[in-house]
N, C-alpha and C positions, 0 to 999 in steps of 0.2 A: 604607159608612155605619155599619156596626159597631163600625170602631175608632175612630173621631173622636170618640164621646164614652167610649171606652175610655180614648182617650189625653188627653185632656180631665183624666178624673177622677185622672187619675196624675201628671199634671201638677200639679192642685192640692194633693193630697195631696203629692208633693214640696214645692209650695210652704210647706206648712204644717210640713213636717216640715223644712223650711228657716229658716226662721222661729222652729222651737223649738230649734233646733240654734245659731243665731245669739244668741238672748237666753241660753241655758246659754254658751254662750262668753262672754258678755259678764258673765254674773256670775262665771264663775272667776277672769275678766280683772279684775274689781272685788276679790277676794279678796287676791288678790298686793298689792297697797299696804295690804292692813290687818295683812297677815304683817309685812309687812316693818315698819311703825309700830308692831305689840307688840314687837318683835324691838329696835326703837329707844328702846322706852320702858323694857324689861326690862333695857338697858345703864347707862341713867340713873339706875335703881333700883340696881342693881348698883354703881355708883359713889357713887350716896349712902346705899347702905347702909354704904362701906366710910371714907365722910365721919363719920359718927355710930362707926363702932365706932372710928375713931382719936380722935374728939372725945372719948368718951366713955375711951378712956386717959390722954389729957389730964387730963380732970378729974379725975381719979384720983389724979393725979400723975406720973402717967407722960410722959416728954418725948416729946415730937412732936418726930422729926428732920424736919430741911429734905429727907432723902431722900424721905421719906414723902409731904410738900406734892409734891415735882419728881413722883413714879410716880403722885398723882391728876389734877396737871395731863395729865400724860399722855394717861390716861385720857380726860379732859374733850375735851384739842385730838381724839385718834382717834374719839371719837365724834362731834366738831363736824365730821370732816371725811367722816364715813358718809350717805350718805342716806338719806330714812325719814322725816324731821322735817314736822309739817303745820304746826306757827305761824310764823308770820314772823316772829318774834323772838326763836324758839328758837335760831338758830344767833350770833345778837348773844350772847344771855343766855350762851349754850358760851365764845365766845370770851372775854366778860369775864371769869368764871369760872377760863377756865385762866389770863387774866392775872394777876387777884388772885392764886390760888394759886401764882404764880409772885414776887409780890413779896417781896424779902429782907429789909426792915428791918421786916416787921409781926408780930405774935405770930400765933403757931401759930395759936393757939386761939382768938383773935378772926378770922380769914382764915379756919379752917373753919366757925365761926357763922355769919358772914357768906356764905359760898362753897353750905353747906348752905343757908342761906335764898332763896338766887339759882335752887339747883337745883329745889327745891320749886316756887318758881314755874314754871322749866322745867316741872316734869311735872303743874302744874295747866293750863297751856297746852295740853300734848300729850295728857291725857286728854281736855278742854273740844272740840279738833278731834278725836278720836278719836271719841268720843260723836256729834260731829258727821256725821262721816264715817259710822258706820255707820246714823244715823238717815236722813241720804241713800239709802246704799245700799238699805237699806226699804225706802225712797220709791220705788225703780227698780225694786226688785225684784217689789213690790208692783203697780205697772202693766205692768210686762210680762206676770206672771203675766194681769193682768187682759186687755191684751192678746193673747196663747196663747190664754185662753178665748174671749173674740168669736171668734177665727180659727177657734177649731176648733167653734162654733156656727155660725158665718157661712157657713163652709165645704161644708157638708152643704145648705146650704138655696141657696146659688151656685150646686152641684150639681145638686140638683133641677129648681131652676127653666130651667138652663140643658137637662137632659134632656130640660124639660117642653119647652122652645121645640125644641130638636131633636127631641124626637117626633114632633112637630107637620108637621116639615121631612120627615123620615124617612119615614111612615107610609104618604103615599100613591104616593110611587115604591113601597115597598115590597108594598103590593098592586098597583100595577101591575105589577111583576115579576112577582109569585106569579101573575097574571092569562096574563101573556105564556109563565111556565112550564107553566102547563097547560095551554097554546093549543101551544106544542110539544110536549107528550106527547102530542097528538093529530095529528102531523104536519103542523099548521099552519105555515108558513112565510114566514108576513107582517111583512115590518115594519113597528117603530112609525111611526107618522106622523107630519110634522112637526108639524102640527096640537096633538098630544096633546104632544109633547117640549116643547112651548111652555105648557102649565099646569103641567108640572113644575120643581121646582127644579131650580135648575141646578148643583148639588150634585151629583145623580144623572144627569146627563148622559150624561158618561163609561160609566157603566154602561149606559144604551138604544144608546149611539151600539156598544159593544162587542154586546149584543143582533142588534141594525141587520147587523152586520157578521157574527156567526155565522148568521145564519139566512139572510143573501145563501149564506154559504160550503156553508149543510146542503141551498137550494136548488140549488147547481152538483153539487152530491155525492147529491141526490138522482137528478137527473138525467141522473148520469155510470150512478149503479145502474140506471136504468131500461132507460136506453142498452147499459146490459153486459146485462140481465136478457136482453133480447129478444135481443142477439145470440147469447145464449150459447141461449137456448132456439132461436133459427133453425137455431141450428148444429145443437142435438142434435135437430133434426126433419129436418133435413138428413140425418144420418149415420143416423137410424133409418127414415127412407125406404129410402137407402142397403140398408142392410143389409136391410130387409125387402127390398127389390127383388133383394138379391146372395141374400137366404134363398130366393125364389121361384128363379131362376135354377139355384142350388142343388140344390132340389126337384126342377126339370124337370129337370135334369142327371142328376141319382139314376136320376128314375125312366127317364128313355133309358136311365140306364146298365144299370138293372136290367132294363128291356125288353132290353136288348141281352147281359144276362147268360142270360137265357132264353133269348134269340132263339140264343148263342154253345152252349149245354146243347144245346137242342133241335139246332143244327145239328151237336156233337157226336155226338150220339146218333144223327143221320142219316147220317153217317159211316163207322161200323162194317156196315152193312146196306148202303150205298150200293158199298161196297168189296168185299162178297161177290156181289154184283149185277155188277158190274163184272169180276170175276175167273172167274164163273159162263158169260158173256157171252163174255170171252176163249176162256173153251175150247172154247165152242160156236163161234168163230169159226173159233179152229184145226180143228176138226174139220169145219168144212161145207168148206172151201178155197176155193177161186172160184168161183164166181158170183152170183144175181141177193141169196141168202136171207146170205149171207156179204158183201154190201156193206152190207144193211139193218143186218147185225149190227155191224158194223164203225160204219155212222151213230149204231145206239145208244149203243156204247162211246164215242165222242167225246162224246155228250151226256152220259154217267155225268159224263167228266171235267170237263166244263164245270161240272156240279152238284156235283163234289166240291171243284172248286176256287173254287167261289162261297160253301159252307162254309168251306172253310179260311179264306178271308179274311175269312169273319166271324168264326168264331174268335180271329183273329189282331187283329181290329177291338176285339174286346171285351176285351183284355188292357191294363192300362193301368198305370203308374208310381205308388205310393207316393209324398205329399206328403214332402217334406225338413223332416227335424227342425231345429229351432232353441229357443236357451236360452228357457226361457217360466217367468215370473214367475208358480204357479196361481192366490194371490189377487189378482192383481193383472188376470191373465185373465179369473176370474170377477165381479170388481168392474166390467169396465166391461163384460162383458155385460151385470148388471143396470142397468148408467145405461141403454145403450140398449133394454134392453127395458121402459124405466120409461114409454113411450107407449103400448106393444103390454099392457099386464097391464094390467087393471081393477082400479080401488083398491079393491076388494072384497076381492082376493087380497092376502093379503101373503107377500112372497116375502124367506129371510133366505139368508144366508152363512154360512159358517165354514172359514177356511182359514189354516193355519199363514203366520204372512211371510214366513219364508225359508224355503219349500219351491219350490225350481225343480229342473224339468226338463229332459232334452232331448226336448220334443213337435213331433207335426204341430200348429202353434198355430192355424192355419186349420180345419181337420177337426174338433178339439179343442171349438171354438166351434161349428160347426154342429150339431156331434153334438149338445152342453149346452144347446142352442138348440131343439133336434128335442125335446129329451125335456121342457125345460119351457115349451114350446109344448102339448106332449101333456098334460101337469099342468095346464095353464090350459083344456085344452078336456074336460077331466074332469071340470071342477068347472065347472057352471052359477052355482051359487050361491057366497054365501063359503067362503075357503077360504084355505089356509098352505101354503108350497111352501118344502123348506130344501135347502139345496146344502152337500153338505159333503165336507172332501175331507182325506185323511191318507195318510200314508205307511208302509207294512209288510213290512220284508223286500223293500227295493229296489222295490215294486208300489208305485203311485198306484192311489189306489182314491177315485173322485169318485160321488157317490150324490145323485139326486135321489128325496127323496121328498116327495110330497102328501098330505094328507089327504081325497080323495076317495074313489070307489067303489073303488078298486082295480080291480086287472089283472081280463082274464077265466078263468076258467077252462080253455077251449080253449087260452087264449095260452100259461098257464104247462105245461100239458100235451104239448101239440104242438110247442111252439115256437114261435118265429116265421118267417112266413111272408112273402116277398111278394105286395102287392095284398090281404090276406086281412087286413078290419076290421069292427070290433062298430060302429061311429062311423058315421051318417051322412052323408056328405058326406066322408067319410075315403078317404086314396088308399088307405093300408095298407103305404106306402113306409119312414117315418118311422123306425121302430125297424128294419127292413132296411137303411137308410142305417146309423144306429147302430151295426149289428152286421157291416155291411162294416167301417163303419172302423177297428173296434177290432179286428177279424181282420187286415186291411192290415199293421198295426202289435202285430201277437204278443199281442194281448190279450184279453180277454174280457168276456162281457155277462150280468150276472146278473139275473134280473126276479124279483119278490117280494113279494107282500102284508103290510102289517104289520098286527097289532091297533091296536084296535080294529076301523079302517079306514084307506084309504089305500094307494099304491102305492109302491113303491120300486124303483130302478133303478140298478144300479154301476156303473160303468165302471173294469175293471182294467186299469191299460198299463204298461209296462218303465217306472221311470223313471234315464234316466244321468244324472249329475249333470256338468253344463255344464264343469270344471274337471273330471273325468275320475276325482274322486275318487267313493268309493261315499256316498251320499245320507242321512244320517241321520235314524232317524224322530221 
């Protein structure tokens, strides 16, 4: 609707500029036959000037050769035979002309009197159309001009009135448009009605019906989003069930295992004593020899064995396999731990990253995660209130070194003193597993676990583990 009376007005201005393009040609086209008519008259003059300067040797006394008559007839017939001439009698009058001056038996001097008298009238003729001709020209040139001006008066008010009637035409599609655009900026997606398309010009059609047709296309696409929204949210409630459920699993795992690491300690340490018990027993056996006190002794000694061999196998129970390293991408690690613990954190907390892209490793990538999982599990239940949790992770002299720290209370003081413990927490409702998991499995795997309060406030936690670089080459930081 913008460019039709764009092109409208360019149009007519061509036309106008057509128009004065057309009347300038047509007077330069007028120009050329008045050249050429002085150009005709200027010859005539030219030969009757050379009529008078021979007359005029004549009377003098001077002889007019018959040469002289033959080179002005000449003259006479070459211009009778040029064009140029506007009277109709002027090229009779040339011919006579060169005839006289070609006759033999008449005097010089009376033939150029006569011959000069004939040409005179020639060029009272050809000024008489000359004058004529340019008082024409005037005349045309005169209403053209006046012509050009209407056009270029008329032109402007064509214009106008024609804008005016297209505005008219224009104006109310055009708020109806601007109507239906800010009915989509509010994620309206109705179309126009046939009803309403029917008070519109039908000019603007083409634009509702294109309308009609985007907003069917933003309804299928709205609903294709809605459709991906929820799956993709089923999904990551899905996998953070998952994973919460593999994290508890986890948990109970740890803490058997760490039940079973005590239970493995303590039955070591039952061991050493059980075996001097045993060997104490032997000798007393050998030394009673047969009979009733030396069978008893001998039943004790089977039951040592039986108890030292119900240790050993638990021993041997609680010894378990190191996870298998494999190449681990660490931002990439720690990227989608945070998607899936984006259900498990209260938007209270905000929790950030920072980890180099191309920093990989060769990690336990399972142990890895649960560990990063333990400690800001433990960050999120430090902070009741709001609170900032950052994970960040760099490379030193071949070490990964991954640090969570929070802005909470920080550690306690028994922790960083004593150490850590298992089953032994300030938290209640805490098993006291969590950083004993942590600190198994970065032992597992040749590393280490540092705990530390920062200023103000807030805790922090490392995690340092060997890192090989996947290609065998050594890792730069």
């Amino acid at each position: 609707m913008f460019w039709l009376p764009l092109w409208i007005s360019v149009a007519l201005v061509i036309a106008v500029l057509i128009v004065m393009l057309v009347v300038s040609w047509r007077g330069v086209e007028r120009l050329g036959p008045i050249e050429v008519h002085l150009a005709h008259i200027e010859r005539i003059e030219d030969v009757g000037l050379d009529m008078e300067q021979t007359l005029l040797k004549g009377l003098r006394g001077t002889r007019v050769e018959r040469a002289r008559l033959a080179e002005l007839r000449d003259q006479v017939q070459e211009i009778a035979r040029l064009e140029g001439a506007l009277h109709p009698q002027t090229l009779q009058r040339l011919t006579q002309i060169g005839a006289r001056l070609g006759a033999a038996d008449a005097n010089p001097i009376d033939v150029l009197l006569e011959t000069l008298t004939q040409l005179r009238v020639v060029l009272a003729g050809e000024r008489e159309r000359h004058a004529w001709l340019l008082t024409r020209i005037s005349a045309d040139t005169r209403a053209e001009i006046q012509l050009t001006a209407v056009l270029l008066l008329i032109a402007p008010l064509l214009l106008g009135a024609f804008l005016f009637f297209i505005r008219g035409r224009v104006k109310q599609p055009l708020r109806a448009l601007e109507d239906l655009l800010a009915r989509l900026a509010r994620r309206d997606y109705r179309p126009v009605p046939e009803a309403i398309l029917a008070t519109i010009d039908a000019v603007a059609h083409p634009a509702f019906h294109s309308y009609n047709a985007l907003v069917a296309r933003l309804q299928a696409l709205e609903a294709e989003h809605r459709d991906r929204e929820q799956t993709l949210e089923r999904e990551v409630r899905q996998a953070t069930a998952a994973l919460l459920a593999q994290s508890r699993e986890l948990g109970r795992a740890e803490r058997l295992a760490a039940v079973g690491a005590v239970s493995a300690g303590l039955a070591h340490e039952l061991r050493n004593p059980l075996a001097g018990i045993q060997m104490a027993c032997g000798t007393l056996h050998r030394a009673l020899g047969e009979g009733e006190h030396a069978a008893r002794i001998a039943a004790v000694i089977d039951e040592l064995k039986r108890v030292n061999h119900l240790l050993t196998s638990q021993v041997d129970a609680a010894r378990h396999r190191p996870e298998p390293l494999e190449a681990v991408a660490v931002d990439q690690l720690i990227n989608e731990l945070l998607i899936l613990l984006r259900y498990q954190i209260p938007e209270r907390i905000v929790i950030e990253a920072q980890a180099p892209s191309d920093l990989r490793c060769l990690l336990p990538a399972a142990g890895l995660r649960q560990a990063l999982l333990n400690l800001v599990l433990n960050a999120v239940q430090a902070m009741p209130g709001a609170g900032r949790i950052q994970i960040a992770a760099g490379l030193t002299d071949g070490t990964l070194a991954i640090s969570v720290t929070d802005s909470g209370p920080g550690l306690p003081e028994d922790l960083l003193r004593a150490g850590i413990r298992p089953f032994a927490t300030s938290r209640p409702g805490g098993t006291g597993l969590g950083l004993a998991m942590v600190r198994r499995f970065v032992r597992d795997h040749d590393g280490a676990l540092q705990l530390a309060n920062q200023p103000p406030q807030g805790a922090a936690v490392t995690l340092r583990l060997p890192c090989r670089s996947p290609t065998g080459a050594h890792p730069h930081a």
